[in-house]
N, C-alpha and C positions, 0 to 999 in steps of 0.2 A: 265801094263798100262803106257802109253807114259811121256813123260817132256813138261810141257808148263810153256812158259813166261808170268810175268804181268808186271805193271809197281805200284809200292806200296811209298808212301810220307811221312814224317813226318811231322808232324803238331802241334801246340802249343792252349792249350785252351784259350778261351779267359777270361774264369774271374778265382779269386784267387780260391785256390790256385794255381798255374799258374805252369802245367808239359807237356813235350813234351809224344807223342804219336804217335802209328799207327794203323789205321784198316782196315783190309780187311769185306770187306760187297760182296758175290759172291754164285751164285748160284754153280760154281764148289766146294766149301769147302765138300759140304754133297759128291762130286763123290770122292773128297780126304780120305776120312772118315772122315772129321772134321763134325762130326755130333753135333745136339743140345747138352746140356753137356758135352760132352767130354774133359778129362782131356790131357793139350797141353802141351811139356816143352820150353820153351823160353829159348836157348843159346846163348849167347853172341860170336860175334866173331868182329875182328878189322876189324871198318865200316862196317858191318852187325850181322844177326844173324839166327838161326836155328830155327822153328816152327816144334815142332815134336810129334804127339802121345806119350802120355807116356805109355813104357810099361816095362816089369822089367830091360831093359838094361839102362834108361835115368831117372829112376823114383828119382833120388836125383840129379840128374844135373839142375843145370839151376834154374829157377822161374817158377811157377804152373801157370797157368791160362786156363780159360775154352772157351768155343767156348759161346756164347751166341744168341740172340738174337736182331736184329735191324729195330723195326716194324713188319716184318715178314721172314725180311732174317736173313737168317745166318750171325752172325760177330765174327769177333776176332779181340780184342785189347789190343796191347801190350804197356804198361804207362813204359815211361824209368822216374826211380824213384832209391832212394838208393839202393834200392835191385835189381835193375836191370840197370845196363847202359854200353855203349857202346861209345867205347872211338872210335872218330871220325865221329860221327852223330851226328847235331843239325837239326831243325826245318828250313823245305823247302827243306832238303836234299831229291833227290829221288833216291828210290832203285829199281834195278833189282830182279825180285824176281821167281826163276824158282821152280814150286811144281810137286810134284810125290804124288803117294798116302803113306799118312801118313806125308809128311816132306816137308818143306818150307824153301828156302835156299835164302836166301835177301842179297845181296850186293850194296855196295854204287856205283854210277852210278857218270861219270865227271859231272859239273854243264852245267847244260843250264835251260834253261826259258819251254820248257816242255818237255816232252816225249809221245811218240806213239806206238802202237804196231802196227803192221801191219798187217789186217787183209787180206781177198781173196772173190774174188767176179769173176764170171766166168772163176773158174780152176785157175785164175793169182792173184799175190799179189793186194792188193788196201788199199789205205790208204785217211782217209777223214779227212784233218784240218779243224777245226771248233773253233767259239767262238768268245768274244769281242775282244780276242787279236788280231785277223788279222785285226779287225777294228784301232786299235791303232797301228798299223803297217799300217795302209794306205789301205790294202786291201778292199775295200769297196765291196757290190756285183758290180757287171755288170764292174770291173777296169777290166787289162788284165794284165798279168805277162809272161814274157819270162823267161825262164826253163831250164839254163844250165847242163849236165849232166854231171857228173866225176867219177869215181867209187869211189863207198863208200860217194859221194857229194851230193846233189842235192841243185842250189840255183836259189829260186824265186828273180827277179827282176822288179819292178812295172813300166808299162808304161807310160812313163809322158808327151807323148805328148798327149794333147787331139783332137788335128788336123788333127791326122794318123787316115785314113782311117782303117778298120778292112784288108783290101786288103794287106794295105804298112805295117802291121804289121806284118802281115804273111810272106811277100816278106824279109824282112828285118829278121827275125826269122830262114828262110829256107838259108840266105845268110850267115849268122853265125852260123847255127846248134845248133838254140833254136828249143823248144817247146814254144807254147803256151797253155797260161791256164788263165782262166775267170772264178774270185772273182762269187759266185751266192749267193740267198738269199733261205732258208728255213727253213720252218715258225719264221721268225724274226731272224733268225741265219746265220751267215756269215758262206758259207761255201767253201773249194776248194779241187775238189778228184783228186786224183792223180791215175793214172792206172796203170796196169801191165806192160805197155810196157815204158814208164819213170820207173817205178820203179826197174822193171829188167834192164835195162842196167847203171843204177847205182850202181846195185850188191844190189839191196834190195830185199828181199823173206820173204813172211806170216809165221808169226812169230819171225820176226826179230823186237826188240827194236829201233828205232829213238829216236834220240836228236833233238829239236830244239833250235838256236836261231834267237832271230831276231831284226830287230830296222827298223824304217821308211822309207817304200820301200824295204826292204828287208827279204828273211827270208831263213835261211840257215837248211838244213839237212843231218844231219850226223848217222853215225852208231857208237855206241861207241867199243872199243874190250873188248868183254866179256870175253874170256881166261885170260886178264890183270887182269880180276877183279875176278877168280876163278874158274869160269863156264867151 
């Protein structure tokens, strides 16, 4: 069975006693074998850690915990506490996390404000930003953003003239070797998909990890190098 990417967070609860944490909630755990019960060993490694079935090679490594339940899905949650912590993760950190069957290997990702996987939608990569925060970055629906490509880059920049014709936007786009791309709204959600053909000549492909960041009128995407990080 193949290696896939996810993208996994650390989180901090909100009432006492107050411990950082993470959980996967995924209908892939049960094709991993993390089935209901099952006994998991949690290894520690610097800025990540191992999620592994235990079986008689791992069965005193690590810290125990079991796969659970979350409503109706499958979850696993790993409480970083005394008996279990990892030197260089705090809360907000997010991790790369590539699973096989049986084992889950999570590394610390550089910082940015969020991360995406990259899904495929007619044979080619696609990728759909979505959420308040494009609102908070200015992206409104119906705005337009010009779409510089670089390899390994891709950066949205918001339109600000509101006087520009949809015509001279484009004219002006194809004069400098942008794309264009328009903020849309659905059901109440800001969203903006990026397709295959920007996304491959950026050097992006389904199942590659994105970093974003971003700040008003702007929003930058990058690919982090996962070799750096172990993978």
């Amino acid at each position: 069975m193949g290696m896939n990417m996810t993208i996994l967070q650390i989180t901090a609860t909100k009432k006492p006693p107050y411990r950082t944490k993470m959980g996967i909630r995924s209908s892939w755990l049960a094709d991993m074998g993390f089935v209901y019960g099952a006994p998991v060993r949690a290894i520690p490694l610097t800025d990540g850690f191992i999620l592994a079935l235990q079986d008689e090679h791992n069965q005193h490594s690590g810290k125990l915990i079991h796969v659970g339940l979350d409503g109706t899905k499958l979850a696993l949650t790993l409480n970083f506490a005394k008996n279990f912590s990892v030197t260089g993760l705090t809360a907000g950190d997010f991790l790369a996390a590539r699973y096989e069957y049986g084992v889950i290997t999570a590394r610390k990702l550089p910082p940015a404000q969020k991360y995406y996987v990259v899904g495929s939608q007619n044979y080619g990569p696609f990728l759909r930003l979505c959420g308040a925060w494009l609102n908070d970055a200015g992206f409104l629906p119906d705005t337009i953003a010009m779409v510089a490509v670089q390899p390994g880059c891709l950066t949205l920049r918001l339109c600000n003239d509101p006087a520009a014709s949809y015509a001279e936007i484009v004219k002006f786009a194809r004069a400098h070797r942008y794309q264009v791309l328009q903020a849309q709204r659905n059901q109440n959600i800001t969203i903006m998909d990026l397709d295959g053909y920007t996304l491959s000549h950026a050097g992006f492909d389904t199942g590659n990890i994105i970093g974003i960041h971003y700040k008003h009128g702007r929003i930058t995407l990058f690919k982090p190098d996962l070799q750096k990080l172990g993978f």
